[in-house]
N, C-alpha and C positions, 0 to 999 in steps of 0.2 A: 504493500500500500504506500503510495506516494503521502510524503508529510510533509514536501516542499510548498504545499497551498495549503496553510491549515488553518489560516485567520481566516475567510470568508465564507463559512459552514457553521450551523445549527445544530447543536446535539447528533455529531459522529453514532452512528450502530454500533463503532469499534474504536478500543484504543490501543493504546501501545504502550509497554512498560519496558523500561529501559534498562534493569536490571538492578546494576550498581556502577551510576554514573563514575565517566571519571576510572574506572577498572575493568572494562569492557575484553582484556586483553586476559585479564586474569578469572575469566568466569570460567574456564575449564577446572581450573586451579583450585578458584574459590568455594567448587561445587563439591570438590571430594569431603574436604572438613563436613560442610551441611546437609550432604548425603549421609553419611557417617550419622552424624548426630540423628537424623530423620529415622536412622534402620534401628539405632539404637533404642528408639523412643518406642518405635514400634513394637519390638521383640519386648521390651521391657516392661511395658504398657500393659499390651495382650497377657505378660505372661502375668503380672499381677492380676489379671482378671480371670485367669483359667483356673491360678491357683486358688481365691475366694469362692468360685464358684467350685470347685473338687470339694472344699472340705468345710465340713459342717461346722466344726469348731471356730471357722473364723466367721460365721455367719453375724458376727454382731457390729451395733453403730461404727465402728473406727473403721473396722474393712468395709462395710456399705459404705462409709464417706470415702474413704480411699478407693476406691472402684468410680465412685461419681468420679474425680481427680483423674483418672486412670482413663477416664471414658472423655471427657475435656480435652484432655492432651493430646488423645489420639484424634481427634477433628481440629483442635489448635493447629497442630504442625499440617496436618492433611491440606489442611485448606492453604499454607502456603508453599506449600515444599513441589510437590506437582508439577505446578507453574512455573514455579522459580527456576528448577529444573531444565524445565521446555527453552524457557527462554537460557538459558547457560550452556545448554550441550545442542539445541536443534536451533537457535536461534527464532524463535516461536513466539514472537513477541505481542503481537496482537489478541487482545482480549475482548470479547462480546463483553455491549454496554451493561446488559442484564447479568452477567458472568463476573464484571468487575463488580457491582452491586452487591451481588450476591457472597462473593468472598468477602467484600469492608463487612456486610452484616455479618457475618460467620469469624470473622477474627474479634472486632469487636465487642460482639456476644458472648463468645466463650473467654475471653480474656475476663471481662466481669464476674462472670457464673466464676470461673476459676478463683476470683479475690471470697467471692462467696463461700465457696468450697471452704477457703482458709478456715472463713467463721466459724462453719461449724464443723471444724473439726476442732476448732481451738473450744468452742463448748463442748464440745464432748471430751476433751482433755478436764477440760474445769470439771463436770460431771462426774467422773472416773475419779478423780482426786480429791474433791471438795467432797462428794457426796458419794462414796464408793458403794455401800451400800442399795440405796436407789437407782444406782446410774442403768441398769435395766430396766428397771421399772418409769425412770425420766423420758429414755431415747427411745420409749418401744418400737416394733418395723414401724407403727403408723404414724407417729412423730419423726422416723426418719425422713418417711416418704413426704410427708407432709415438707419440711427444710427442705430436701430437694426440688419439689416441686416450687418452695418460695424462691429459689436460688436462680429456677430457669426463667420463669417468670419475671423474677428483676432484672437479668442481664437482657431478656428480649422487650421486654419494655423499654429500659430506659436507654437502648439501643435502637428502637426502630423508630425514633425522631431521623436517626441521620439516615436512615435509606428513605425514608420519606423526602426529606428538605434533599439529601444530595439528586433525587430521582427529577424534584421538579426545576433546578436551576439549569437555564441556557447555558451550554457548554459552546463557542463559539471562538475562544482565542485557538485552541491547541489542544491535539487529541494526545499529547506525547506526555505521560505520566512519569516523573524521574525518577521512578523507585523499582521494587523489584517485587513489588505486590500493589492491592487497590487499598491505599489507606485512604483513610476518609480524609484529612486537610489535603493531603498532595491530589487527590481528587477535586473538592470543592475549588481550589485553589486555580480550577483550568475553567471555573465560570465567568461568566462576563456578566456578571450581576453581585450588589452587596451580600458578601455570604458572612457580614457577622454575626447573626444570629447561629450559625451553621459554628462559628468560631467560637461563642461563648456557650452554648450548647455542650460541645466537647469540652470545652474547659473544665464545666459545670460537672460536668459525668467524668470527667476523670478524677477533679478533685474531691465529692462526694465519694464516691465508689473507696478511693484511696482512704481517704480520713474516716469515711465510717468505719470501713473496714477495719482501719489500724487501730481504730480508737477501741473497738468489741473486743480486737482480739488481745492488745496492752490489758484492757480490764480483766480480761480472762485470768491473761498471765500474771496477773497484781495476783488477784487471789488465789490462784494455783502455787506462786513462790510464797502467800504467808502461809497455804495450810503445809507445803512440803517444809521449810522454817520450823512448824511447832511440832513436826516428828521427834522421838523421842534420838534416835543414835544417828550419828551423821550415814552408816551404810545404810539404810533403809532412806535416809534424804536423796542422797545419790541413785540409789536404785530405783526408786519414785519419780525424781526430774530425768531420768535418762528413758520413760516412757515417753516423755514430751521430747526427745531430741531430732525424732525425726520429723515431726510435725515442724520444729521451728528450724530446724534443715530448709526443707521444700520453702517456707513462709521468704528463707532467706535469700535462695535462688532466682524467688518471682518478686522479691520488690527491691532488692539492689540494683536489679541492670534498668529496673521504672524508674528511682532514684536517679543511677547515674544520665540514666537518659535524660532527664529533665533537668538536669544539672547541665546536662552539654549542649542541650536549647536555650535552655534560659540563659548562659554566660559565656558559651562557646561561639560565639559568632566569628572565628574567626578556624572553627574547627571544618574542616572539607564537609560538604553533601554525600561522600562515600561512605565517612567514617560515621553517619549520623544515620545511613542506612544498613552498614554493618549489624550495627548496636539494634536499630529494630529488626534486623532480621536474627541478631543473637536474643533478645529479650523472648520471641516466640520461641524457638527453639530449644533453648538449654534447660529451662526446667522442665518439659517435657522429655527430655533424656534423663535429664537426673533425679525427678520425683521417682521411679521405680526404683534407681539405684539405690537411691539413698532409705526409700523404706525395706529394700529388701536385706539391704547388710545390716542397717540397723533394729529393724525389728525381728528380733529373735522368732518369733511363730512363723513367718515370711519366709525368713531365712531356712528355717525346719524343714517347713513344708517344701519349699526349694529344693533343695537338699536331697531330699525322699522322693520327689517326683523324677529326678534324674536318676538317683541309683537304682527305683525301682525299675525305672526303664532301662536300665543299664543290663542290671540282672535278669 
């Protein structure tokens, strides 16, 4: 598709995503690391999920919320990796308008649900701890089900403003997207109409999403550190917070690359547009590779059951 005339047209069928400007030469290069990471997530993902679903004993709230997490990640990554792909090794750059749409909703979406997940698994850490006794009788399946279902429902709510507003604004300067997926500003951003409401919108949901989230799950962990605190021997304190270790693991891998990201917008102006879609194509990816890791080494039952499904298939 010629992109030499692309100011004097109305809303393109198609657009084009560029990859990662600026290292056009190294996208064969680039792609092995991200492929890698993509196979990793997969196989690790899935296998979290084969394993919860084999054994009855892990049937309770922490592996039902780690399965949602599990089930997130594998459509997180899915929905850019694909693409990214096409366009890196077949040079496959053009994407149906309805198609980029449809991936800004789908990363969006699950990126939230994903902060969601946090939540409640960091209640269910508080519950386990705080209230050991009840914590079955707090989370039963229909209270889990129930959190899940609030979790999808806020990420697709307070996400389908921007397929809405980005579906009705005249696209008319350039159909040439500079990134290596459809995020929503680099999107909006090729309207030829005021899109600040489309600008403060996202602001809005990013900074809500973020601070509620952060704010439930610090309260969580306030009262989960005073009741581990009033244990009686420090090995029982230790062996109590090292339930919470993998939770605040995952917690850590998904909002430091958010953090640094926004740190490198907010004061970075003088840092490359590559290195700015690096970082959001590492923020999708790497906690979707290392959320299975890090619960399967660190949770001892994970681990187990691990363990046993390969020797018995071995034997």
């Amino acid at each position: 598709m010629s992109v030499s005339n692309t100011t004097h047209f109305t809303n393109p069928s198609t657009f084009i995503l560029l990859g990662i400007p600026g290292l056009e030469a190294a996208h064969a290069l680039i792609s092995i690391p991200f492929c890698t990471m993509y196979t990793i997530a997969i196989l690790g993902n899935f296998t979290i999920l084969l394993i919860v679903k084999r054994e009855t004993s892990l049937h309770g709230p922490m592996y039902y919320f780690l399965c949602m997490l599990a089930v997130t990640d594998l459509v997180l990554s899915t929905s850019i990796l694909p693409k990214m792909l096409s366009i890196f090794w077949l040079n496959s750059r053009e994407i149906n308008f309805s198609a980029c749409l449809t991936q800004l909703y789908f990363i969006h979406c699950f990126s939230v649900m994903e902060s969601g997940i946090f939540v409640a698994m960091a209640f269910d850490r508080y519950v386990a701890i705080c209230h050991p006794l009840r914590h079955f009788t707090i989370l039963r399946n229909s209270v889990v089900a129930k959190i899940g279902l609030a979790v999808v429902l806020r990420g697709g709510m307070l996400v389908l403003p921007f397929l809405l507003l980005a579906r009705q604004w005249p696209y008319c300067r350039t159909n040439i997207i500079p990134h290596s997926y459809c995020e929503h500003i680099a999107l909006v951003k090729l309207a030829c109409a005021d899109i600040r409401i489309s600008s403060y919108y996202g602001l809005f949901v990013l900074f809500f999403v973020t601070g509620v989230d952060v704010f439930f799950i610090t309260m969580s962990y306030i009262q989960i550190l005073r009741a581990i605190f009033s244990l009686p021997t420090k090995y029982i304190r230790i062996k109590t917070f090292g339930t919470c270790s993998s939770h605040l693991g995952v917690i850590l891998t998904f909002y430091i690359p958010v953090l640094f990201s926004l740190l490198t917008h907010r004061f970075g102006h003088n840092v490359p547009l590559h290195f700015h879609i690096l970082m959001a194509n590492v923020y999708l990816l790497v906690p979707p590779m290392l959320n299975p890791i890090i619960y399967g080494v660190r949770t001892q039952e994970i681990w187990d059951r691990l363990l046993h499904l390969f020797t018995h298939k071995g034997i």
